[in-house]
ZADO-1210 file (C-alpha; in nm, 4 decimals, padded with zeros to 6 digits):
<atoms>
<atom x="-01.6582" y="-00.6744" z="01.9199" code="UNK" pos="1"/>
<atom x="-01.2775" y="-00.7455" z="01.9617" code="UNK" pos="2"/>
<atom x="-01.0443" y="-00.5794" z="01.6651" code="UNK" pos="3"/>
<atom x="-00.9450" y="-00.9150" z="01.5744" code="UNK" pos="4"/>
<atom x="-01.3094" y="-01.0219" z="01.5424" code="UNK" pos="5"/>
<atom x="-01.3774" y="-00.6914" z="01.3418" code="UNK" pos="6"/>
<atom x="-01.1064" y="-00.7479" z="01.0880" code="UNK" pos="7"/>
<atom x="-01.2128" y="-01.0915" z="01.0315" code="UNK" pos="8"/>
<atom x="-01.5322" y="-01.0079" z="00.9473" code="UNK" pos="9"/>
<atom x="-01.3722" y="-00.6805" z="00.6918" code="UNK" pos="10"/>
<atom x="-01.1812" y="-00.9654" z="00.5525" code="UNK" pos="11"/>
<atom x="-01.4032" y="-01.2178" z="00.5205" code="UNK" pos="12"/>
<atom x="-01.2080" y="-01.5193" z="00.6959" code="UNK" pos="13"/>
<atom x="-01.2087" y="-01.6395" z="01.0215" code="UNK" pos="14"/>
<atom x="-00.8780" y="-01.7607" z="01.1568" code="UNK" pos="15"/>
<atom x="-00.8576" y="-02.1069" z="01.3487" code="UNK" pos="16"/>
<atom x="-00.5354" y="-01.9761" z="01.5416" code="UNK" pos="17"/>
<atom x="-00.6575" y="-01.6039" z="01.5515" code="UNK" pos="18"/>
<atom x="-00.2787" y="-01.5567" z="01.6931" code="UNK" pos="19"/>
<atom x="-00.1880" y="-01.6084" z="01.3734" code="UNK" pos="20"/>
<atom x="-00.3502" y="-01.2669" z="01.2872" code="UNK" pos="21"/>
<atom x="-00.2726" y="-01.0850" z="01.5835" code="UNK" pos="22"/>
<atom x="00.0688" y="-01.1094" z="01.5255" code="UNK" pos="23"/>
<atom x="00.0517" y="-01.0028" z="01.1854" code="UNK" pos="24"/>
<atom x="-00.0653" y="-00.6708" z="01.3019" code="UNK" pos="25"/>
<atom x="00.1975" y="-00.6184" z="01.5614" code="UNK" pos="26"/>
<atom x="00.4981" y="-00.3606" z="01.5128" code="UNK" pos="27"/>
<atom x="00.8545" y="-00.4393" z="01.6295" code="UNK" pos="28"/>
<atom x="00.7843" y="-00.1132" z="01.8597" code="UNK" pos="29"/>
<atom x="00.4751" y="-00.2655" z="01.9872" code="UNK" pos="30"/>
<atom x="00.6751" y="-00.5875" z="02.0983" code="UNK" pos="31"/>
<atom x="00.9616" y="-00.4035" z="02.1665" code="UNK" pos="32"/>
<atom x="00.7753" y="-00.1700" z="02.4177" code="UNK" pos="33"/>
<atom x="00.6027" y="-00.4403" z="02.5868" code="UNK" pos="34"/>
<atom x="00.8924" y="-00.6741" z="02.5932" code="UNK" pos="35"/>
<atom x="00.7308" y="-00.9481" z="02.4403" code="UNK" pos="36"/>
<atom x="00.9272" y="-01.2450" z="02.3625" code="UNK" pos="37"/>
<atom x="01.1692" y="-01.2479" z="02.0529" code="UNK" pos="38"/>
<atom x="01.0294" y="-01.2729" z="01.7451" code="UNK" pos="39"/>
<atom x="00.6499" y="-01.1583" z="01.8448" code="UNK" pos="40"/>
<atom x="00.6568" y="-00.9115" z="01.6027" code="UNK" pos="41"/>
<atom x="00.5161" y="-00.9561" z="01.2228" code="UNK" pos="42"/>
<atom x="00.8205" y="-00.9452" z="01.0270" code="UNK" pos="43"/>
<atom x="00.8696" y="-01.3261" z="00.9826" code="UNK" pos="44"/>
<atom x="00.5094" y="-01.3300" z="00.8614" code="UNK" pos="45"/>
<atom x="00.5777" y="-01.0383" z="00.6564" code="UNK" pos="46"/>
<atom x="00.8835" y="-01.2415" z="00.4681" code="UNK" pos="47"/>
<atom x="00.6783" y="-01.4881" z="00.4149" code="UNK" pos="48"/>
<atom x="00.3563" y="-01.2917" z="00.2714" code="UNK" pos="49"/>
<atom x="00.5746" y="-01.1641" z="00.0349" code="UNK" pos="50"/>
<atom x="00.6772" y="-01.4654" z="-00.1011" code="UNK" pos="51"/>
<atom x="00.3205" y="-01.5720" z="-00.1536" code="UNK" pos="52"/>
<atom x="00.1983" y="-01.2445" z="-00.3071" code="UNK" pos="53"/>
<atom x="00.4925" y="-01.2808" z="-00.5313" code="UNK" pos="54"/>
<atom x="00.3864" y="-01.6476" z="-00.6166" code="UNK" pos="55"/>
<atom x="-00.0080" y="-01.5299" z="-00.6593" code="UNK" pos="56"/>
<atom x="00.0613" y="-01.2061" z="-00.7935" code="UNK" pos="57"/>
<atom x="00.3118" y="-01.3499" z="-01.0998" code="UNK" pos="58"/>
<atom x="00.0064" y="-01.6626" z="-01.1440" code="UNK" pos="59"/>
<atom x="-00.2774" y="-01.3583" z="-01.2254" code="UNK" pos="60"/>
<atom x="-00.0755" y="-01.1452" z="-01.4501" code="UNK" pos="61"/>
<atom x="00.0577" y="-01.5101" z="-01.6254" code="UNK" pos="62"/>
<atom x="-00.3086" y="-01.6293" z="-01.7063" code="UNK" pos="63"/>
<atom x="-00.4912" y="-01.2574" z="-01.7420" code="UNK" pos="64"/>
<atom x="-00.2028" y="-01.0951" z="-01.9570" code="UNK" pos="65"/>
<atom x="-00.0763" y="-01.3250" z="-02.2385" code="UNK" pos="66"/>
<atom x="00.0080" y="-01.1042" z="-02.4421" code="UNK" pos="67"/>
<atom x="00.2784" y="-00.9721" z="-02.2322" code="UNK" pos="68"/>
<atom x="00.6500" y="-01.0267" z="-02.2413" code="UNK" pos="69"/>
<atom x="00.8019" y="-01.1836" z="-01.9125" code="UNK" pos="70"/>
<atom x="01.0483" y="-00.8058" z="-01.9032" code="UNK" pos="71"/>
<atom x="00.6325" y="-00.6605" z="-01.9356" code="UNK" pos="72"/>
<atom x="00.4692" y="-00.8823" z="-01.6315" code="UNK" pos="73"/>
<atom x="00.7526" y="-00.7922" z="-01.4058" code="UNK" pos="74"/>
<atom x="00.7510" y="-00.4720" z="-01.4546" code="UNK" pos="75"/>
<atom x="00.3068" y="-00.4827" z="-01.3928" code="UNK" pos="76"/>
<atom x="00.3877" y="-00.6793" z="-01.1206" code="UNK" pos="77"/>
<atom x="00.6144" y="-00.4775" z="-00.9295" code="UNK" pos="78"/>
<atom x="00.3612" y="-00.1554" z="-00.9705" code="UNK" pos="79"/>
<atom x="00.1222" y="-00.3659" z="-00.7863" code="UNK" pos="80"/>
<atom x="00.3555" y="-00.4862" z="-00.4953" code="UNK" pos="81"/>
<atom x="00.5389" y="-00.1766" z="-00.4800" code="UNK" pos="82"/>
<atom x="00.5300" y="-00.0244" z="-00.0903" code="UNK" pos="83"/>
<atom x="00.3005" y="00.2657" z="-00.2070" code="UNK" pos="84"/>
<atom x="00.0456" y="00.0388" z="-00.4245" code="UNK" pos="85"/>
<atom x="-00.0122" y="-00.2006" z="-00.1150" code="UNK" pos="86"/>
<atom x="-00.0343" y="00.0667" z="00.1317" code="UNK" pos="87"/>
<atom x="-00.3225" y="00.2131" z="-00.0984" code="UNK" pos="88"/>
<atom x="-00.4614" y="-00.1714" z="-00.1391" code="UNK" pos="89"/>
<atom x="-00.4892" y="-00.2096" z="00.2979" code="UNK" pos="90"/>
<atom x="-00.7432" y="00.1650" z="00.2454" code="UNK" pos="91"/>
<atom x="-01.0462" y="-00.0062" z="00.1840" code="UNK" pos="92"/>
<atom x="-01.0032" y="-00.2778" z="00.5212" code="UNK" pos="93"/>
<atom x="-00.8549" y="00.0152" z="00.6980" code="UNK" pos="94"/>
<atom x="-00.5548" y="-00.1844" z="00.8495" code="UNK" pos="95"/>
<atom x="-00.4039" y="00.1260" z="00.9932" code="UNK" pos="96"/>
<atom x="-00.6514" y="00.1037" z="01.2762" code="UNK" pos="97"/>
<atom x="-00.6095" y="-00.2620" z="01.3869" code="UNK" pos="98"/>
<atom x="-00.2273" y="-00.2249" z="01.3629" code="UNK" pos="99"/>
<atom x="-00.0274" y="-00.2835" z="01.7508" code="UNK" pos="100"/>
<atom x="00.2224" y="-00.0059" z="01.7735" code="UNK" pos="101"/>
<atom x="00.4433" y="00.1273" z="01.9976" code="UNK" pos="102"/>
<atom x="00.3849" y="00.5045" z="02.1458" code="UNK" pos="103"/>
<atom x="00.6220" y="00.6540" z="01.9289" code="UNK" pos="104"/>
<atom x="00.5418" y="00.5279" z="01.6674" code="UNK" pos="105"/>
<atom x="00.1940" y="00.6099" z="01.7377" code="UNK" pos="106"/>
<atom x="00.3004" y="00.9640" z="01.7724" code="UNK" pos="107"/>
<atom x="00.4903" y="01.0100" z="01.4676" code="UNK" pos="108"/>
<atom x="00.1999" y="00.8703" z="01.2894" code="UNK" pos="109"/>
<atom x="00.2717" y="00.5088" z="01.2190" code="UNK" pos="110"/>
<atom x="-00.0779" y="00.4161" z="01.1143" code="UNK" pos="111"/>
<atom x="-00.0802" y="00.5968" z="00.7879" code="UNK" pos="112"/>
<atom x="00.3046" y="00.5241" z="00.7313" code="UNK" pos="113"/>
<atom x="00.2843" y="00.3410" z="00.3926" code="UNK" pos="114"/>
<atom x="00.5909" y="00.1627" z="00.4604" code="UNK" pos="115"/>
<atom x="00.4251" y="00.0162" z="00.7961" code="UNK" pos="116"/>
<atom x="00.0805" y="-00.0684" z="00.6347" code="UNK" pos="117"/>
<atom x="00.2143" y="-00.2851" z="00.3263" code="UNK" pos="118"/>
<atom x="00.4356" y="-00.4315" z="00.6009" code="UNK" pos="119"/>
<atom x="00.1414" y="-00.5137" z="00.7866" code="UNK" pos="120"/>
<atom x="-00.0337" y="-00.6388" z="00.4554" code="UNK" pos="121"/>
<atom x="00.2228" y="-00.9003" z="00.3337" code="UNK" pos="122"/>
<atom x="00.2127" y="-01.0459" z="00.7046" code="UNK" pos="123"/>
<atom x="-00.1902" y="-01.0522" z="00.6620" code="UNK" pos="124"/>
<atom x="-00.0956" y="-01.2903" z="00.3814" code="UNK" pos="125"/>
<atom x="00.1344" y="-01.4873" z="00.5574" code="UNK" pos="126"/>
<atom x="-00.0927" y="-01.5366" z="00.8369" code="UNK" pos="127"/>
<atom x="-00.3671" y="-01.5983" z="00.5907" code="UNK" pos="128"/>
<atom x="-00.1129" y="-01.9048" z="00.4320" code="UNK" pos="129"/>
<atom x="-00.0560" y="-02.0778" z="00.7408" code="UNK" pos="130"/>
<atom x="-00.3688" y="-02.0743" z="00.9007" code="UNK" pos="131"/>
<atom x="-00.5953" y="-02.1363" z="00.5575" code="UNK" pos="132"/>
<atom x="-00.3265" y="-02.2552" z="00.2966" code="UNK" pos="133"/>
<atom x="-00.2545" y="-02.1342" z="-00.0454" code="UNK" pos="134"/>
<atom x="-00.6380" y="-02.0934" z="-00.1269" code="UNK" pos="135"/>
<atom x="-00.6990" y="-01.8523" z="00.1317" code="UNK" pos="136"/>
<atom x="-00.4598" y="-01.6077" z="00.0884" code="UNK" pos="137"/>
<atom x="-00.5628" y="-01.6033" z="-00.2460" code="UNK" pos="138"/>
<atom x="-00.8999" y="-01.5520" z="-00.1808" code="UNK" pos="139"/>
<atom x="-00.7844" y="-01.2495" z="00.0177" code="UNK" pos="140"/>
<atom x="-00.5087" y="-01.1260" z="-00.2611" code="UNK" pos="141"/>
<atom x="-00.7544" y="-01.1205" z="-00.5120" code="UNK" pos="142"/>
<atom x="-01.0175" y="-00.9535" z="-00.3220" code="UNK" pos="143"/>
<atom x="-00.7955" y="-00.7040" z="-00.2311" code="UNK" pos="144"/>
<atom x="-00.4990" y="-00.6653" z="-00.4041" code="UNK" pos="145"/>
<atom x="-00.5218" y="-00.7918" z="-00.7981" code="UNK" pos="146"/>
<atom x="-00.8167" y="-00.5551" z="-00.8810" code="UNK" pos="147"/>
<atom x="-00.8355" y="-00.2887" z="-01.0724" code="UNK" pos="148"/>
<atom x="-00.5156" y="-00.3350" z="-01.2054" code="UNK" pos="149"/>
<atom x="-00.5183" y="-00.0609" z="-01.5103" code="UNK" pos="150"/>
<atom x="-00.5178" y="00.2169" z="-01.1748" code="UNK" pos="151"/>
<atom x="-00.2969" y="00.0020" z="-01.0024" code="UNK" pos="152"/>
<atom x="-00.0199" y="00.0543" z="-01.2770" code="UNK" pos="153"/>
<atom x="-00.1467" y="00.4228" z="-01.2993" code="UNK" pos="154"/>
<atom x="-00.0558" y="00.4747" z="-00.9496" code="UNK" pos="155"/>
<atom x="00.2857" y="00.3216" z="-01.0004" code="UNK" pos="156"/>
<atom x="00.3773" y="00.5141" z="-01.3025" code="UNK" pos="157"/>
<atom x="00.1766" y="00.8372" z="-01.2288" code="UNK" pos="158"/>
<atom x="00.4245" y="01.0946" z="-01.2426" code="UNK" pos="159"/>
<atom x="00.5512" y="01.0271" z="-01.5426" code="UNK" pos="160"/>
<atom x="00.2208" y="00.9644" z="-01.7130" code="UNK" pos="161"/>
<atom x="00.0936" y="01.2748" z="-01.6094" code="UNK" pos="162"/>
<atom x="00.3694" y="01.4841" z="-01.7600" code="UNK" pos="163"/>
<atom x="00.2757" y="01.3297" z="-02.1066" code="UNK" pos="164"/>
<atom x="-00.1020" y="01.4177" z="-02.0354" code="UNK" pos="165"/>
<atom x="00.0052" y="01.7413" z="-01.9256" code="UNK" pos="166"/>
<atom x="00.2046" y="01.8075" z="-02.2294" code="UNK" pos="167"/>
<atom x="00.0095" y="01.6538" z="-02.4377" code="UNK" pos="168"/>
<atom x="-00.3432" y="01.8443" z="-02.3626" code="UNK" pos="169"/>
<atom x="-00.2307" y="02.1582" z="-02.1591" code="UNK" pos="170"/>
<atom x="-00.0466" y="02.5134" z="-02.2645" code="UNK" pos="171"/>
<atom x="00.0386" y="02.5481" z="-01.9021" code="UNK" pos="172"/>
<atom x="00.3456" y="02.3160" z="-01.7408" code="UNK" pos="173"/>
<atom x="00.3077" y="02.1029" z="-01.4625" code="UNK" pos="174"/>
<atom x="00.4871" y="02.1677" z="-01.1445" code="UNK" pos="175"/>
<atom x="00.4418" y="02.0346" z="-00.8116" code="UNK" pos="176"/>
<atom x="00.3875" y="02.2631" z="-00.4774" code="UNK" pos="177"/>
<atom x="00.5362" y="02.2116" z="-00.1105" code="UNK" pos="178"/>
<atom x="00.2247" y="02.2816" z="00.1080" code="UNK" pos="179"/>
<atom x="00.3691" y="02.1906" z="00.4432" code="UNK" pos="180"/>
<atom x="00.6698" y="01.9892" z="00.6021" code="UNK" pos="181"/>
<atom x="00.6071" y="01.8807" z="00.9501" code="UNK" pos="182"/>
<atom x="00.7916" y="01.6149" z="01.1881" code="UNK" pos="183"/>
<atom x="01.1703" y="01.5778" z="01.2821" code="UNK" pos="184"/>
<atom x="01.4302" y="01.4813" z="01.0483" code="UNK" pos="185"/>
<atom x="01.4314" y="01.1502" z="01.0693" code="UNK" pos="186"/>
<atom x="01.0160" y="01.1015" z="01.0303" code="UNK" pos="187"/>
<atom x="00.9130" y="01.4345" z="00.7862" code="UNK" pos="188"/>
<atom x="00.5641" y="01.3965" z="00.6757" code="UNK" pos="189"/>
<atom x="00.4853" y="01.6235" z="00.3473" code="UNK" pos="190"/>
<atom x="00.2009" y="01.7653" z="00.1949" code="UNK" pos="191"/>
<atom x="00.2524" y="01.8033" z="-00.2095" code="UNK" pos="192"/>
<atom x="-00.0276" y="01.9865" z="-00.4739" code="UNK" pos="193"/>
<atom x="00.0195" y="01.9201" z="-00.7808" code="UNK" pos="194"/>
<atom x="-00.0124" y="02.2286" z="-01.0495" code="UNK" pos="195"/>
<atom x="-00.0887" y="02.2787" z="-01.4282" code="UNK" pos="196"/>
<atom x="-00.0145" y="02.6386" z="-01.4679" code="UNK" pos="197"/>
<atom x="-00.2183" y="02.7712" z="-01.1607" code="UNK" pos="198"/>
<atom x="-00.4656" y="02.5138" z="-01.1149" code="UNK" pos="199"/>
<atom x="-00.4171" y="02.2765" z="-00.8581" code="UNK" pos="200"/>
<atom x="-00.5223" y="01.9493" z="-00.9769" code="UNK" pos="201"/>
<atom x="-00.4189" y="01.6702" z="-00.7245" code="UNK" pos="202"/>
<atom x="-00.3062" y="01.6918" z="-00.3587" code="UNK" pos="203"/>
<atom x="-00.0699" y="01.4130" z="-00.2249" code="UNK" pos="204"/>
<atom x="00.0976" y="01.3397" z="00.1398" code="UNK" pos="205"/>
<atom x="00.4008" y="01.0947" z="00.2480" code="UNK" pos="206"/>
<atom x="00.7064" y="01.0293" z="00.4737" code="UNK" pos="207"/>
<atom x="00.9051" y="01.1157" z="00.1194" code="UNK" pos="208"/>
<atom x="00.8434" y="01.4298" z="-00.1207" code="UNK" pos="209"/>
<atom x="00.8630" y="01.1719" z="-00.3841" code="UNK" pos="210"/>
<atom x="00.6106" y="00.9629" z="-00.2338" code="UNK" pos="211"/>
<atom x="00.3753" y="01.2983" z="-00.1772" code="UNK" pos="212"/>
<atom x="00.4277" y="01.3873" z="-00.5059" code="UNK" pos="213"/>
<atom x="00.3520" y="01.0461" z="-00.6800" code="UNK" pos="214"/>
<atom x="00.0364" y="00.9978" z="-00.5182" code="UNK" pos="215"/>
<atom x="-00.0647" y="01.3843" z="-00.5714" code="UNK" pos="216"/>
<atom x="-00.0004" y="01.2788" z="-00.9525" code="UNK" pos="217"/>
<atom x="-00.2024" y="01.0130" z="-00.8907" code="UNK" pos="218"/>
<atom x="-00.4687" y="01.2027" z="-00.7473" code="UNK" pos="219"/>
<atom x="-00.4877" y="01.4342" z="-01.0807" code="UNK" pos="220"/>
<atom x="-00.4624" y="01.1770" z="-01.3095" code="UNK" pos="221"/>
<atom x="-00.8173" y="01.0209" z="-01.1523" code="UNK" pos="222"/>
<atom x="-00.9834" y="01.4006" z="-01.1734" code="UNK" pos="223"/>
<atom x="-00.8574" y="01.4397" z="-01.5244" code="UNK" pos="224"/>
<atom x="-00.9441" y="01.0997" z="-01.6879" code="UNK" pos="225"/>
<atom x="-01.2805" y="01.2296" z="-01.7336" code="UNK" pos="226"/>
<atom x="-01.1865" y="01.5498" z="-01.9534" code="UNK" pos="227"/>
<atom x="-00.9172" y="01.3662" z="-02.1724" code="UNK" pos="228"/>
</atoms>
């Protein structure tokens, strides 16, 4: 089965112009390497994806949170279409893998980059828009994106959240640990644990110690739910 075919059926659509889709999940280094012709890449899908996840995204919260102040739904809203958020949202279709990229990028891991996989998402939803209309990528953005919305916004805010659990229910402080920096300057990938006294409660990874931190937070926030 081709790996368009594949992620159709993960996805549950079927394109009509399945180039549609396969340019969604090319890089700029993919095209670039392969000198395909200008504009091959999925960035003008990806500008436009983001303008309907925007438009779908502000709909849900509208309808499904009335309660909330407009300075309230932005602020839900951008936790769920933060970079991070969407890169953990393309996990469970495993977009990494279908993704076109060039050998360095390849190399320097581009497939887990979060910044390259919620690229790659928003141009899934553009693709999705102009092959199937509105309804489609909607379909697919609620499937996939506008669930589970109260871990969503724990994701987006876990740091600080866990400091307040942490001082809240714990003697011990929270601090977070450097496991390992790898990669050249300009593409570091760290590894982050998260502490409460000695106890290592939540491991995290990113191009960013913020971003390894963050979702190490997140991580120990899902292990200590239970307990609270």
């Amino acid at each position: 089965m081709s790996k368009i075919r594949e992620l159709e059926e993960r996805i549950g659509y079927q394109f009509v112009h399945t180039g549609l889709l396969r340019q969604a999940l090319t890089h700029s280094s993919y095209a670039n390497e392969k000198h395909m012709k200008k504009l091959s890449d999925n960035e003008r899908l990806e500008f436009l994806g983001d303008a309907v996840l925007e438009v779908i995204s502000s709909e849900f919260l509208y309808e499904n949170y009335p309660q909330l102040s407009e300075g309230d739904l932005t602020k839900l809203r951008a936790s769920i279409v933060c970079e991070p958020t969407l890169a953990l949202c393309t996990e469970e279709i495993d977009l990494g893998k279908y993704l076109s990229l060039g050998k360095g990028e390849e190399q320097t891991g581009g497939r887990k980059r979060k910044s390259v996989l919620s690229d790659a998402l928003e141009a899934v939803i553009g693709a999705l828009y102009l092959d199937g209309g509105f309804a489609a990528a909607k379909t697919f953005v609620h499937r996939f994106i506008l669930t589970d919305i109260e871990h969503k916004k724990l994701f987006y805010d876990s740091k600080t959240i866990l400091q307040e659990v942490v001082q809240g229910s714990y003697q011990e402080t929270l601090h977070y640990v450097l496991v390992s920096e790898e990669g050249p300057d300009h593409n570091k990938y760290f590894r982050v644990e998260a502490c409460i006294g000695d106890e290592v409660v939540g491991e995290g990874s990113g191009h960013t110690k913020k971003a390894a931190e963050q979702e190490a937070a997140y991580r120990a926030l899902l292990k200590l739910q239970p307990k609270l």
